[in-house]
N, CA, C and O atoms as a MOPAC input file, in Angstrom:
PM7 MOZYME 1SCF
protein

 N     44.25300 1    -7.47700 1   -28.37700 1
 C     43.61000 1    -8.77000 1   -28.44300 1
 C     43.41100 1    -9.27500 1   -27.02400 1
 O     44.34400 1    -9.15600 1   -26.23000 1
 N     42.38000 1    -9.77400 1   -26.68400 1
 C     41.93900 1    -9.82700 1   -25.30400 1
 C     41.85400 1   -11.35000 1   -25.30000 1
 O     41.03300 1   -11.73400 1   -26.13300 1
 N     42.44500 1   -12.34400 1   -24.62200 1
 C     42.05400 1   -13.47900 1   -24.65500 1
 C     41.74000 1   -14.06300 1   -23.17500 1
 O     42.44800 1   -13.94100 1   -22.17600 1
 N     40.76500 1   -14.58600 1   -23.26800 1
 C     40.23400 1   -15.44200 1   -21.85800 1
 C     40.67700 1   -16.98100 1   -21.53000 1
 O     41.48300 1   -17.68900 1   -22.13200 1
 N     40.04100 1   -17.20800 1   -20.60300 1
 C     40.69700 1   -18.53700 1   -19.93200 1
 C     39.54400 1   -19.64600 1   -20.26900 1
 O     38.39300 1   -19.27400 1   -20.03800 1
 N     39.69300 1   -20.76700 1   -20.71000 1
 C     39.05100 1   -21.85500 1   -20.90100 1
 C     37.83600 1   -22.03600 1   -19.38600 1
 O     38.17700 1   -22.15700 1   -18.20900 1
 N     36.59400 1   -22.00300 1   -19.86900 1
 C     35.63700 1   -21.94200 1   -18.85000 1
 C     35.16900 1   -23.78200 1   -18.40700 1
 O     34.08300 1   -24.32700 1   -18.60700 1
 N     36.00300 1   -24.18000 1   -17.98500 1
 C     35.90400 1   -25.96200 1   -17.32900 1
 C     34.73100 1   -26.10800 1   -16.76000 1
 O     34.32500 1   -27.24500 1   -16.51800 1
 N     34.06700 1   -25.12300 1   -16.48200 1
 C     32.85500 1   -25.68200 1   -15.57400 1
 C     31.53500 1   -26.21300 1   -16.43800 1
 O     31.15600 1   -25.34300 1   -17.22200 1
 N     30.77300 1   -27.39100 1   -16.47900 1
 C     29.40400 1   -27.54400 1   -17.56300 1
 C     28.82800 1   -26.92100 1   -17.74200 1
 O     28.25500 1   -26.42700 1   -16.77200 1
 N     28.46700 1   -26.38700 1   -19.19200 1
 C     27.19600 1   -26.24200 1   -19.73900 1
 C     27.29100 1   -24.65400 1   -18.83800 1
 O     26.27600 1   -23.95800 1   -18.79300 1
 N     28.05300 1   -24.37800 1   -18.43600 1
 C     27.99500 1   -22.51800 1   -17.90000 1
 C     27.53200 1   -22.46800 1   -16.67600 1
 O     27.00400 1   -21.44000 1   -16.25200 1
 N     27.70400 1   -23.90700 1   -15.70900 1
 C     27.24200 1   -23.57700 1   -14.50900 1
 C     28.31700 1   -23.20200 1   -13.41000 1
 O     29.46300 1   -23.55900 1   -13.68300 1
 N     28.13200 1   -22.54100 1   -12.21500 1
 C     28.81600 1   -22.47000 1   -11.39500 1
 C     29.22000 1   -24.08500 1   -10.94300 1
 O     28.55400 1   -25.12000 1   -10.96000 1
 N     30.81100 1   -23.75500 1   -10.47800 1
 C     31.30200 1   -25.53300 1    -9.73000 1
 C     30.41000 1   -25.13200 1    -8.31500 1
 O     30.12900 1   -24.12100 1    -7.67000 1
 N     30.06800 1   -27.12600 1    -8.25700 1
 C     29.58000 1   -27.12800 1    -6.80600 1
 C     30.40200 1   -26.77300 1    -6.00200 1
 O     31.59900 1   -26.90500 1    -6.25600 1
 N     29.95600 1   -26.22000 1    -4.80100 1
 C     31.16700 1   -26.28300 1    -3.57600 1
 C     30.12900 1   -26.53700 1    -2.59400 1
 O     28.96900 1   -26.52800 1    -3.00600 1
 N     30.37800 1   -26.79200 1    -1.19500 1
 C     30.11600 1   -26.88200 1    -0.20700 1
 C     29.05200 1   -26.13200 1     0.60000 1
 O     29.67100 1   -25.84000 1     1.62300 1
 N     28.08800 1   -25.75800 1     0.70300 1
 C     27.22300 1   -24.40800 1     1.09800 1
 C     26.82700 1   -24.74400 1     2.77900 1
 O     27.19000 1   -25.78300 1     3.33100 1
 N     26.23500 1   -23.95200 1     3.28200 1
 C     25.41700 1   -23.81100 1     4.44600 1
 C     24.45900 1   -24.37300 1     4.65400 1
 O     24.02800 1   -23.26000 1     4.35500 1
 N     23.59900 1   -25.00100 1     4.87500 1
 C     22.45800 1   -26.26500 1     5.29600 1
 C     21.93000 1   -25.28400 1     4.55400 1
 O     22.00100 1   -24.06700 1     4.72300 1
 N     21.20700 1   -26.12100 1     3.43000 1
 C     20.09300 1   -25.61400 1     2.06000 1
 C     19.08600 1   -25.68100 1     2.88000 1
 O     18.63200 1   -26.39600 1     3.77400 1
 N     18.69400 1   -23.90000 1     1.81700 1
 C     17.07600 1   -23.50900 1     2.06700 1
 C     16.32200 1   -24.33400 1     0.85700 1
 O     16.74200 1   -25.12300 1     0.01000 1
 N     15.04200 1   -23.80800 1     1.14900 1
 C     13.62800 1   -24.68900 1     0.31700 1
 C     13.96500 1   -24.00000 1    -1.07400 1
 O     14.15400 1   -22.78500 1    -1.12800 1
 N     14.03200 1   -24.77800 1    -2.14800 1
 C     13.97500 1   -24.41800 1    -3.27000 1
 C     15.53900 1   -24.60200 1    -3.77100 1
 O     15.71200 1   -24.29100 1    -4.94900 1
 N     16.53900 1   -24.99700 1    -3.15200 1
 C     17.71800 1   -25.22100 1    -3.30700 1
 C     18.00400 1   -26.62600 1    -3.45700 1
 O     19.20500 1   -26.89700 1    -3.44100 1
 N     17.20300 1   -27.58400 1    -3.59800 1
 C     17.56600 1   -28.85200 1    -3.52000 1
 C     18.26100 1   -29.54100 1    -4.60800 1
 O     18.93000 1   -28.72600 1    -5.24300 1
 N     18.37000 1   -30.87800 1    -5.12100 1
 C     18.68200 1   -31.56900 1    -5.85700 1
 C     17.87200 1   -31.00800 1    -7.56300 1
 O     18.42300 1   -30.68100 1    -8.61500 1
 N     16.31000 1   -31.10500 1    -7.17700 1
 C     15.78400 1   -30.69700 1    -8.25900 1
 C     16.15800 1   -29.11400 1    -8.94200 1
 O     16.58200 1   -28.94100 1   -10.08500 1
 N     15.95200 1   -28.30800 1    -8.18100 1
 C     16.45400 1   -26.73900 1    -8.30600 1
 C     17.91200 1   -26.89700 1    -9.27500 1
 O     18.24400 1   -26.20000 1   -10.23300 1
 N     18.48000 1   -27.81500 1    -8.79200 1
 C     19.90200 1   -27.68200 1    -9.84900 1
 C     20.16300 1   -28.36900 1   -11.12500 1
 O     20.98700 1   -28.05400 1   -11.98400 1
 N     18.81000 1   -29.98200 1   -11.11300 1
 C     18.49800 1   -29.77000 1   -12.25600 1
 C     17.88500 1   -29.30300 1   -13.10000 1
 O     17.69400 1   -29.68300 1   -14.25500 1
 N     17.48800 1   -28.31000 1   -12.47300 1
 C     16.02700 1   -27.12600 1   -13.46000 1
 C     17.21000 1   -26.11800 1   -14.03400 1
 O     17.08200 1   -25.59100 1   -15.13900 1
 N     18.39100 1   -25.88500 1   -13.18600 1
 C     19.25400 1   -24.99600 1   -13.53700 1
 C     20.05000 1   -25.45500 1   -14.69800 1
 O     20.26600 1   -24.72200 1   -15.66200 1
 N     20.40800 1   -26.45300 1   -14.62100 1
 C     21.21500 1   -27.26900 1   -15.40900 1
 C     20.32200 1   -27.42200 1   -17.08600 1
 O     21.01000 1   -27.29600 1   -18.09900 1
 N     19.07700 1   -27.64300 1   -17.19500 1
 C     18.51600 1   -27.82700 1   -18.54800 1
 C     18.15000 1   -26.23300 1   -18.82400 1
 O     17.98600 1   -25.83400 1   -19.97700 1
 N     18.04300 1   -25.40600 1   -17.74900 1
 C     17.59000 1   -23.91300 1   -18.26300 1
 C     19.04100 1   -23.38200 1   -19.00000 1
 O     19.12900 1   -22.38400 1   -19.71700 1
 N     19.98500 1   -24.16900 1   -18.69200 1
 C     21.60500 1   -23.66100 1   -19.10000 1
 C     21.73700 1   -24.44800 1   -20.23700 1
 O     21.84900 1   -23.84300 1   -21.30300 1
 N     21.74600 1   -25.45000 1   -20.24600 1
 C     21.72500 1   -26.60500 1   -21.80700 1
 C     20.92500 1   -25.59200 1   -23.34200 1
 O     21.42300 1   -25.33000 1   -24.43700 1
 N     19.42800 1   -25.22100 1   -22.71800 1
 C     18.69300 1   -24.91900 1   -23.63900 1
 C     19.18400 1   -22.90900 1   -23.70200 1
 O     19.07600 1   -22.11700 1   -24.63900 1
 N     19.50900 1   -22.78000 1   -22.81500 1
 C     20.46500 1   -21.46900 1   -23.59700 1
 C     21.59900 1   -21.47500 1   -24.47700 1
 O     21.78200 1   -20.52000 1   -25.23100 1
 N     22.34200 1   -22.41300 1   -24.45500 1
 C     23.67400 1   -22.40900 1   -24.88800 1
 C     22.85900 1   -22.85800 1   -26.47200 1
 O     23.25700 1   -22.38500 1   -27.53600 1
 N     21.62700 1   -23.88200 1   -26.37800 1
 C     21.25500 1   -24.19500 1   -27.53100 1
 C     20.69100 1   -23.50000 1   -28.42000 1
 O     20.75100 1   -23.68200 1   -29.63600 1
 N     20.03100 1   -22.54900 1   -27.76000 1
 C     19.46400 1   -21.10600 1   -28.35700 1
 C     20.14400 1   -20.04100 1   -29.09000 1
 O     19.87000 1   -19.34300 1   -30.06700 1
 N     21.43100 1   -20.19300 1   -28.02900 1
 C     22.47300 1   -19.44100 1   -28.72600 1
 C     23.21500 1   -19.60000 1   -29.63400 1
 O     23.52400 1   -18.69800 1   -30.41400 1
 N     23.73300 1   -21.06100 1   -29.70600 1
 C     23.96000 1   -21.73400 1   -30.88500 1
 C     23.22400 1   -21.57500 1   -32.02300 1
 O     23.74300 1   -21.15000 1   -33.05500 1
 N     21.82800 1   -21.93500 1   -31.93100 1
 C     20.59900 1   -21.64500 1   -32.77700 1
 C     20.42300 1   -20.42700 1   -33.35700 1
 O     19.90400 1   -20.37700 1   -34.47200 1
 N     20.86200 1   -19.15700 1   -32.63600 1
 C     20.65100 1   -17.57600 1   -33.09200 1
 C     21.64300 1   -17.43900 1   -34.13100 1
 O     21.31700 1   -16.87400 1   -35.17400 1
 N     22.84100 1   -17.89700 1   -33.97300 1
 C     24.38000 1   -17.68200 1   -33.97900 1
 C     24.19000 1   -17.94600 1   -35.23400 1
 O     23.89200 1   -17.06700 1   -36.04200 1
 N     24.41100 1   -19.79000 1   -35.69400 1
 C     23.68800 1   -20.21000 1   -36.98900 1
 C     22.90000 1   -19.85800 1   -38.63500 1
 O     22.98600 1   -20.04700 1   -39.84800 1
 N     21.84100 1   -18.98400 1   -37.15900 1
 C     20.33900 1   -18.41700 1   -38.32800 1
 C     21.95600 1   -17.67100 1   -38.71000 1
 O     22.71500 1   -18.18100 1   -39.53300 1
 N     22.23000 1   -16.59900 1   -38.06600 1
 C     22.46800 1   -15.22400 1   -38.32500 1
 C     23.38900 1   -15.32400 1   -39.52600 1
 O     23.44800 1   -14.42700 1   -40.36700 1
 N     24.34600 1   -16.80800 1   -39.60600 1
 C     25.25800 1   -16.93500 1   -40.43000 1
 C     24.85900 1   -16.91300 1   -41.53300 1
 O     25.25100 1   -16.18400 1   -42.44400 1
 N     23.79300 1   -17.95100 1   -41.56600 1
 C     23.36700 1   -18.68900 1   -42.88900 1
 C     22.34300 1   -17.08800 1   -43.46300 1
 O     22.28900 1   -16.96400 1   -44.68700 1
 N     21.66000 1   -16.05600 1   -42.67700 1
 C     20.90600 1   -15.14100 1   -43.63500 1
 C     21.84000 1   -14.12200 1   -43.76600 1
 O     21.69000 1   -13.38000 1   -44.73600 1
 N     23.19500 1   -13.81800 1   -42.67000 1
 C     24.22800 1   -13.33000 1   -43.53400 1
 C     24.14800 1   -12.05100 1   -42.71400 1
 O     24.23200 1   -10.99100 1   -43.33300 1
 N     24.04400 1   -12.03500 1   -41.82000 1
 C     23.71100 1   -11.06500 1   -40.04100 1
 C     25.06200 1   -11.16400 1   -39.70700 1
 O     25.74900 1   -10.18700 1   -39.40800 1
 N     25.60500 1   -12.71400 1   -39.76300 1
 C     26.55300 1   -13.10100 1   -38.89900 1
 C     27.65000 1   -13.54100 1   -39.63900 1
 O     27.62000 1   -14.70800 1   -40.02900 1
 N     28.77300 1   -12.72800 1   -39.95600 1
 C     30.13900 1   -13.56000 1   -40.76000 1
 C     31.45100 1   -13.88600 1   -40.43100 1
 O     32.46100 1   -13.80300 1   -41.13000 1
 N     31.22200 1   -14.54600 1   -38.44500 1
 C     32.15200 1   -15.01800 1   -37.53400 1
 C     32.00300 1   -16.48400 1   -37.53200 1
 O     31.55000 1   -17.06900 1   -36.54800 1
 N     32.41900 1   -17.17700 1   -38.75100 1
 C     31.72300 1   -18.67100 1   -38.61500 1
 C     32.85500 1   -19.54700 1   -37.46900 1
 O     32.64300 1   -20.74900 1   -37.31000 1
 N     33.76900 1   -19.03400 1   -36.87900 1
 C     34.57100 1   -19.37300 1   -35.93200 1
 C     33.78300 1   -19.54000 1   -34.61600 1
 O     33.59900 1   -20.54300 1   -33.92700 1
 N     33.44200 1   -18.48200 1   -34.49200 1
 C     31.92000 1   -18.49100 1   -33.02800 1
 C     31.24400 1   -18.66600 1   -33.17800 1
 O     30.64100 1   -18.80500 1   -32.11400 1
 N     30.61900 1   -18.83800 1   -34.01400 1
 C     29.18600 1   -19.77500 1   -34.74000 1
 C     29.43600 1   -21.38300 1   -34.66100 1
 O     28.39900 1   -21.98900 1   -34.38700 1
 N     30.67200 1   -22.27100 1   -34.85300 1
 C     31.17800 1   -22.98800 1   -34.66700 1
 C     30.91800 1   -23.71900 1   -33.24500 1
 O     30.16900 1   -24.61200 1   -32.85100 1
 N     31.82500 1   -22.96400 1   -32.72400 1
 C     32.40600 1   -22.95300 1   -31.03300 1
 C     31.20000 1   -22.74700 1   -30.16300 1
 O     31.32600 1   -23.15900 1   -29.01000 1
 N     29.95600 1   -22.14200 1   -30.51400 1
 C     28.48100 1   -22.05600 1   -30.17100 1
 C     27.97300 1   -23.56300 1   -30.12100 1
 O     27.73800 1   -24.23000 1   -29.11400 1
 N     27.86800 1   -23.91200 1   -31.37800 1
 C     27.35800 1   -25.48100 1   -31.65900 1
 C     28.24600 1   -26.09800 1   -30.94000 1
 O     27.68800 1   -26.54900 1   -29.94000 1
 N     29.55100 1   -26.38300 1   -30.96200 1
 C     30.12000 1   -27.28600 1   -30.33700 1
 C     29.73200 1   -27.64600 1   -28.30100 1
 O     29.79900 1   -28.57400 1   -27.49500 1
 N     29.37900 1   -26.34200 1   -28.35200 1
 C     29.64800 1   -26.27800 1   -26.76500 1
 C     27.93300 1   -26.66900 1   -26.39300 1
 O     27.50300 1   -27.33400 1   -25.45100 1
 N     27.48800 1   -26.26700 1   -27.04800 1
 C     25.85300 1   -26.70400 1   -27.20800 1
 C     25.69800 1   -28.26300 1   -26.86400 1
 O     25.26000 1   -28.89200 1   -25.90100 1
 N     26.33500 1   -28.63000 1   -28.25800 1
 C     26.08000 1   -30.05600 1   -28.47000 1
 C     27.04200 1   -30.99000 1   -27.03000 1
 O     26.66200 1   -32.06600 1   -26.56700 1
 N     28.19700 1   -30.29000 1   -26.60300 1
 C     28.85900 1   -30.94200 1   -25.22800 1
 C     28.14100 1   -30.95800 1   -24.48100 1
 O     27.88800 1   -32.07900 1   -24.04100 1
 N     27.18000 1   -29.46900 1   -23.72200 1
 C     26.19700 1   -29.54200 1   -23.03600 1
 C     25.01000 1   -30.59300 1   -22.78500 1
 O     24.75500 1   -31.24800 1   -21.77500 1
 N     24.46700 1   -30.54900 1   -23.83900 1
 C     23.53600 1   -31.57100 1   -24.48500 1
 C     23.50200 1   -33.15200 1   -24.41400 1
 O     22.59000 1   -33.96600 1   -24.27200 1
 N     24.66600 1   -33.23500 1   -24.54900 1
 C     25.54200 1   -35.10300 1   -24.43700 1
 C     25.62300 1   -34.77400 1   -22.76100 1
 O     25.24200 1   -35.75600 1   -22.12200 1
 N     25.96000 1   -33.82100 1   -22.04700 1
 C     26.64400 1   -34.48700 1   -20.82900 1
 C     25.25700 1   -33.97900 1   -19.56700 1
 O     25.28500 1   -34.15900 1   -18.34900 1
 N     24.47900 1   -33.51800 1   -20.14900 1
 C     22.81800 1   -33.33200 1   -19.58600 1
 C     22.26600 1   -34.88800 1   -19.72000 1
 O     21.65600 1   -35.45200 1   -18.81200 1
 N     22.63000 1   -35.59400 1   -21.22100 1
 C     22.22300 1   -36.53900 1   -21.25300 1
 C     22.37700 1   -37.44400 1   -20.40200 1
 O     21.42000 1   -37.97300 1   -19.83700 1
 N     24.09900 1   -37.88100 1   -20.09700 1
 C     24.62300 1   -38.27700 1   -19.34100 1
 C     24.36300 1   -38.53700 1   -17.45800 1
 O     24.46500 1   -39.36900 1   -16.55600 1
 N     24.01600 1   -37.30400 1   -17.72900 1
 C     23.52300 1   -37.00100 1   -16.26400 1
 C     22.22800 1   -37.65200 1   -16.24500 1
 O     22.19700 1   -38.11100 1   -15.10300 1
 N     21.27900 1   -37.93300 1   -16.73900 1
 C     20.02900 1   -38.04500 1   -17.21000 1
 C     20.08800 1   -39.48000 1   -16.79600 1
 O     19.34000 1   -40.19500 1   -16.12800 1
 N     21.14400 1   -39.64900 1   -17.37000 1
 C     21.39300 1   -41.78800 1   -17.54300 1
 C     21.54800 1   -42.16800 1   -16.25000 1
 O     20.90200 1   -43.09400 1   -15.75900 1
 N     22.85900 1   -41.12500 1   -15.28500 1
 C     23.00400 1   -41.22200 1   -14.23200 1
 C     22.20600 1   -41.61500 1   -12.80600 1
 O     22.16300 1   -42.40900 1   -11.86600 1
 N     21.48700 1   -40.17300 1   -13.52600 1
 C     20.16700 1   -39.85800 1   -12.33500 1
 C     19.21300 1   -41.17300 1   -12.40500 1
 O     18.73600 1   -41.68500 1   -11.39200 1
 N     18.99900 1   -41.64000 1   -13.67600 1
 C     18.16500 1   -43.07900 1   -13.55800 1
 C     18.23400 1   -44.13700 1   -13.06500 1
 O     17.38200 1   -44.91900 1   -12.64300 1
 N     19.98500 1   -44.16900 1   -13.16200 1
 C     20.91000 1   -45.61500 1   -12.78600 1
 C     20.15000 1   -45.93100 1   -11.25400 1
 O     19.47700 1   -46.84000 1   -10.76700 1
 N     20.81300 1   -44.30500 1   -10.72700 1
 C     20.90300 1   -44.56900 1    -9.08900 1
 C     19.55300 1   -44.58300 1    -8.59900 1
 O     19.30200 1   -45.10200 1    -7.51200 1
 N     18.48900 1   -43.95300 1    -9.45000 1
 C     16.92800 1   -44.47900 1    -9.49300 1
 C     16.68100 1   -46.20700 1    -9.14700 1
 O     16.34400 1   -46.65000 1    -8.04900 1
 N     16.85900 1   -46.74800 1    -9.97800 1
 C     16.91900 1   -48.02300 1   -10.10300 1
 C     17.32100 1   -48.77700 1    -8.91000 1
 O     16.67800 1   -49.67600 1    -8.36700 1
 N     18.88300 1   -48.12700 1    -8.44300 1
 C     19.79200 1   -49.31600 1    -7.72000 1
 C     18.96700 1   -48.75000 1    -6.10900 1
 O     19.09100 1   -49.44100 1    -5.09800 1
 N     18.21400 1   -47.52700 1    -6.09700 1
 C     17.60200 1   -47.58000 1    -4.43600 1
 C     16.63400 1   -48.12200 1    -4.69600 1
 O     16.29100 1   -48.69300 1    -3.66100 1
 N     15.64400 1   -48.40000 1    -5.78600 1
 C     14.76300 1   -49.55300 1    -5.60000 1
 C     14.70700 1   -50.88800 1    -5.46200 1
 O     13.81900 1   -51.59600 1    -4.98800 1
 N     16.14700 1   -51.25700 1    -6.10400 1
 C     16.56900 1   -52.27800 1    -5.77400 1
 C     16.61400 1   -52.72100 1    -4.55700 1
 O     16.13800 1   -53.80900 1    -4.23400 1
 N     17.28700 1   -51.79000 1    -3.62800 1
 C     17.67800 1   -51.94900 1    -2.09600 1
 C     16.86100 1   -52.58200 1    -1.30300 1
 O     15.78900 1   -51.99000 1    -1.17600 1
 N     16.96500 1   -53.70800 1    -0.62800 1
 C     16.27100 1   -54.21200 1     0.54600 1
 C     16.16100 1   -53.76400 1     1.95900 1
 O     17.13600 1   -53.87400 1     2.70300 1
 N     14.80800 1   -53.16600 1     2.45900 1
 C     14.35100 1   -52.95400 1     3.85200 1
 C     14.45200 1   -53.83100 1     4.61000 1
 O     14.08100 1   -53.68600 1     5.77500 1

């Protein structure tokens, strides 16, 4: 029986760390393109996982489970981020020159 370690990091992304003065295409946006290309996999997979149960492909309803769940965490905390990214939208327009 092979058991693994609880994966803490969101939605399956690498943790930020610290890098070397970013090249072009590495910016802020690049990581949220990464971040919803990772949301909508986990959702896909969830989604495959599901079909497979319900036409009877798939009779691990434990990981079929644990698919959706981690989906739907993804999903809420993309959202989250979403809310985030708007807030601080807002509060630099706010800001006075």
């Amino acid at each position: 029986m092979n058991i693994t370690g609880i994966d803490l990091t969101p939605a399956g992304l690498a943790p930020l760390t610290p890098k070397a003065p970013a090249t072009q295409g590495s910016g802020f946006g690049d990581l949220l393109t990464k971040a919803v290309e990772a949301v909508n996999r986990k959702g896909q997979e969830s989604e495959a996982l599901s079909t497979g149960l319900v036409t009877g492909q798939q009779s691990n309803i434990h990981e079929t489970m644990i698919a959706m769940e981690e989906s739907g965490i993804a999903f809420r905390m993309l959202a989250k981020v979403e809310s985030k990214v708007i807030d601080a939208y807002k509060e630099v327009m706010r800001l006075q020159l």
